[in-house]
C-alpha positions, 0 to 999 in steps of 0.5 A: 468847484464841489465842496465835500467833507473830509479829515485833514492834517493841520500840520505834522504834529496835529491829529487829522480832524474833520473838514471841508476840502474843494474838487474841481469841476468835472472837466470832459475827460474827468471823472467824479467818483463818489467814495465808499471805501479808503484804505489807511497806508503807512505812506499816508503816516509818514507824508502828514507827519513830515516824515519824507519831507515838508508838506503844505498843510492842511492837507487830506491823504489817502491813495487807496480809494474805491468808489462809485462813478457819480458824474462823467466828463463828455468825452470819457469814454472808459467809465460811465456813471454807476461803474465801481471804480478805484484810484491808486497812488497817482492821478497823472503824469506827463503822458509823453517822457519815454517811461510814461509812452512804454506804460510805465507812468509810476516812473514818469521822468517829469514826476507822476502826480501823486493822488495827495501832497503832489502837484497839480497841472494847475498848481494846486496840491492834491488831495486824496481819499480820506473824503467823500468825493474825489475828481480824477482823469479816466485815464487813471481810474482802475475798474473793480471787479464785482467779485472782490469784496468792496469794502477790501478792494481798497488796499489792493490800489497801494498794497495790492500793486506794490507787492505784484508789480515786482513779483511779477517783474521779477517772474515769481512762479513755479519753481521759484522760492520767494520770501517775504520780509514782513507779515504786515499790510503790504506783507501780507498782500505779497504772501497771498499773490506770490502763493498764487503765482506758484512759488514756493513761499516764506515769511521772515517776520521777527517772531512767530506770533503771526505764523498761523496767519501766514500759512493761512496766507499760503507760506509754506514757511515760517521763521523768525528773524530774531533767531540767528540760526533763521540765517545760516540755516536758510543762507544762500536759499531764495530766487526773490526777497520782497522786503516790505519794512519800513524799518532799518534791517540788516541789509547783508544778513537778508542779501545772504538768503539770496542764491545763485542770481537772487534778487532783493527787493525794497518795497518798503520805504524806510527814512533812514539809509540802508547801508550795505557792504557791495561785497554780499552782491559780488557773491552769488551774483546777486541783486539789490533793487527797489520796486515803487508801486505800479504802472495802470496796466500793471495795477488793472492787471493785478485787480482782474488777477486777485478777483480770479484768484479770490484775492482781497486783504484782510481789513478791519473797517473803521469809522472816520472818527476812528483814524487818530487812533487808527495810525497808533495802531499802525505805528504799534503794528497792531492791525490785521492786516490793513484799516479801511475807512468807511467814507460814508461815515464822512458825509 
């Protein structure tokens, strides 16, 4: 076992402080990765807060991790020591349930094992990124491209993904008119990757305080949600919706938006029940659906995708002292567009 330093949560209603976490040995298909880099999610908020669920504490999170090969197990054959590396929201899964065999492990029918607060196959609950060092199978360590700035490849590992996984499933491209729910750091991310597909896009964000931003991003349109007329006027308009709120929206109002055979993804994850009246899908013909993160395939797609396209999040890179502060910041949507943690801040 390698001791290494990191921030963890006492309980739900604790700060996160410094600490002392264990990583296993290097086993021969294992990998050790030095950190340089972890991405904040809202994810990380609502899992040490308790918020999706009791947690055994204390406990380390942080599923969007770049760093650097220090050690490799004898039979790794995908990585070597010195290679610039990432690791997402899942280290494992079962391998052999029918999901996991069509590539598709993000929906492992046995559970995939989630990079913090999930279930080890030695019983042991894992811990993530907000760390110096982290143990993780070849298999599911992502190769960074030199051309993504380092300290923004991070948020590409949760962000990145959740928002290409169903663009792309969904064919986000030429001809097609998208809009996004949310300008923030999952909103962002879909903005810049679906203006790179091709399509046509919108952002429906509450005000139009981040406007500018957005257009930046590559929208074409802008409008804000909290004026009525943003609803009729663009009523029955898009081909795909990707919500990425994690708050209660009126589920009939966004469905509305949707044309002929449109469809409404939730990427975000709120902790409340949406209800919805089945009546708004009847008409158009129209899709309600979720989308969780993506496959390793699809995350090692969207990372060569972004380098080509000149893709990365816009960051603002914090100490580790600063991670308190940091989900306050969060909670009060006061970031643009994403924290990044800067790990060597933790040795």
């Amino acid at each position: 076992m390698k001791t290494v330093n990191a921030y963890a949560a006492p309980s739900a209603t604790e700060p996160l402080v410094p600490t002392t976490i264990e990583r296993r040995d290097v086993g021969p298909k294992d990998v050790l990765i030095r950190i340089a880099y972890a991405g904040i999610c809202h994810s990380d908020i609502h899992t040490v807060r308790g918020e999706w669920g009791p947690q055994q504490y204390p406990l380390t999170v942080g599923h969007e991790i770049v760093g650097v090969v220090e050690e490799a197990g004898s039979e790794v054959t995908l990585h070597k020591v010195g290679d610039r590396v990432g690791v997402g929201c899942m280290v494992d899964s079962c391998r052999t349930c029918a999901n996991c065999q069509q590539g598709e492990e993000q929906y492992c029918l046995n559970g995939n094992t989630g990079t913090y607060a999930g279930v080890d196959r030695d019983g042991s609950i894992t811990q993530g990124g907000y760390s110096t060092h982290i143990v993780v199978v070849e298999d599911f360590v992502l190769s960074v491209p030199e051309s993504i700035p380092y300290e923004a490849a991070a948020p590409l590992l949760c962000a990145g993904v959740t928002t290409y996984s169903p663009l792309a499933h969904w064919n986000a491209g030429p001809g097609k008119k998208v809009a996004v729910v949310g300008l923030g750091g999952l909103g962002h991310m879909a903005v810049k990757i679906a203006h790179a597909m091709g399509a046509e896009v919108t952002v429906l964000s509450q005000t139009l305080s981040k406007e500018d931003d957005g257009k930046r991003f590559g929208a074409e349109y802008y409008y804000a949600t909290s004026d009525p007329d943003t609803f009729k006027q663009l009523a029955n308009t898009f081909d795909l919706i990707i919500n990425t709120v994690s708050a209660k929206i009126d589920l009939d109002a966004y469905l509305s938006l949707l044309g002929l055979d449109g469809t409404m993804v939730n990427v975000g994850a709120p902790a409340d029940a949406l209800p919805l009246h089945v009546f708004t899908l009847f008409n158009q013909r129209r899709s309600f659906a979720g989308s969780g993160i993506g496959s390793i395939r699809e995350t090692q797609e969207m990372l060569d995708f972004c380098a080509e396209h000149g893709i990365a999040p816009e960051i603002e890179l914090i100490p580790a002292d600063g991670i308190n502060e940091a989900y306050e910041r969060v909670l009060a949507s006061d970031v643009r567009y994403r924290f990044v943690i800067d790990a060597a801040t933790l040795a």
